[in-house]
N, C-alpha and C positions, 0 to 999 in steps of 0.2 A: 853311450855315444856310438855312433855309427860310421867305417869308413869308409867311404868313398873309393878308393886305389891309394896307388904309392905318388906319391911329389917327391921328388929329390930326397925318394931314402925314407919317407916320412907319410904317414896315414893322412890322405885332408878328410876333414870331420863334415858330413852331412848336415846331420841333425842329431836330435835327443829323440830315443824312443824305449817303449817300457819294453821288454819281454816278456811276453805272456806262455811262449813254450818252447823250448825244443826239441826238434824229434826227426826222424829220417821214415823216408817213403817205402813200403814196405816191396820187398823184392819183384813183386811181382810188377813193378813200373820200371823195373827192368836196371841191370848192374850197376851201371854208370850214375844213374839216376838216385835209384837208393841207397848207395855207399855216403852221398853228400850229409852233411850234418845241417838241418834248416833251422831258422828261428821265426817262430809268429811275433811280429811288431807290430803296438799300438804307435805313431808318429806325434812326435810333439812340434810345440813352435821350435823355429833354429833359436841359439843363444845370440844376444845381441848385445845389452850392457846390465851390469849386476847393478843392482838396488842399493840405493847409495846409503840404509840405513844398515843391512843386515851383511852388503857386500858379498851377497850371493847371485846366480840368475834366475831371473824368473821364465819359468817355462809352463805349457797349456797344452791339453791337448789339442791335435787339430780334427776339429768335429765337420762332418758333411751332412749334407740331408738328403733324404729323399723322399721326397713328399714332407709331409709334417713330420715326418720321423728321422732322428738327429741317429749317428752312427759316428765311431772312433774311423777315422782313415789309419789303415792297417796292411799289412804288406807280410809275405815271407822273402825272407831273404836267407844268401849262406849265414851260416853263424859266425863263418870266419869273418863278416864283415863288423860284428859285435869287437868294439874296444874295452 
């Protein structure tokens, strides 16, 4: 899960996405910037209503294309934004 900021105290949830790394930019993109802790994210569908057999949610990646070639939508973001 991913958060969004604070609501009254309280992380709101984005969406569901995998992590596929984390890692910080190396010095030379300068102090401020490489101290950050970042995370590579695959994005999945948001949760909506859990499957009434297993009582779980069902979640997908969310794919794009470009041209005939399908690709994960994927983003870095801070880490701290990982729940």
């Amino acid at each position: 899960m991913i958060g969004t900021g604070n609501t009254n105290g309280t992380k709101a949830l984005q969406s569901v996405a995998r992590v596929k790394a984390i890692f910080r930019l190396p010095p030379a993109f300068g102090h401020e910037v490489s101290s950050e802790l970042l995370a590579y994210v695959e994005w999945f569908s948001p949760l909506k209503r859990t499957d009434a057999l297993l009582g779980m949610y069902k979640v997908a990646p969310i794919m794009r294309r470009h041209g005939h070639l399908p690709y994960y939508l994927a983003e870095v973001i801070p880490a701290a934004q990982i729940l």
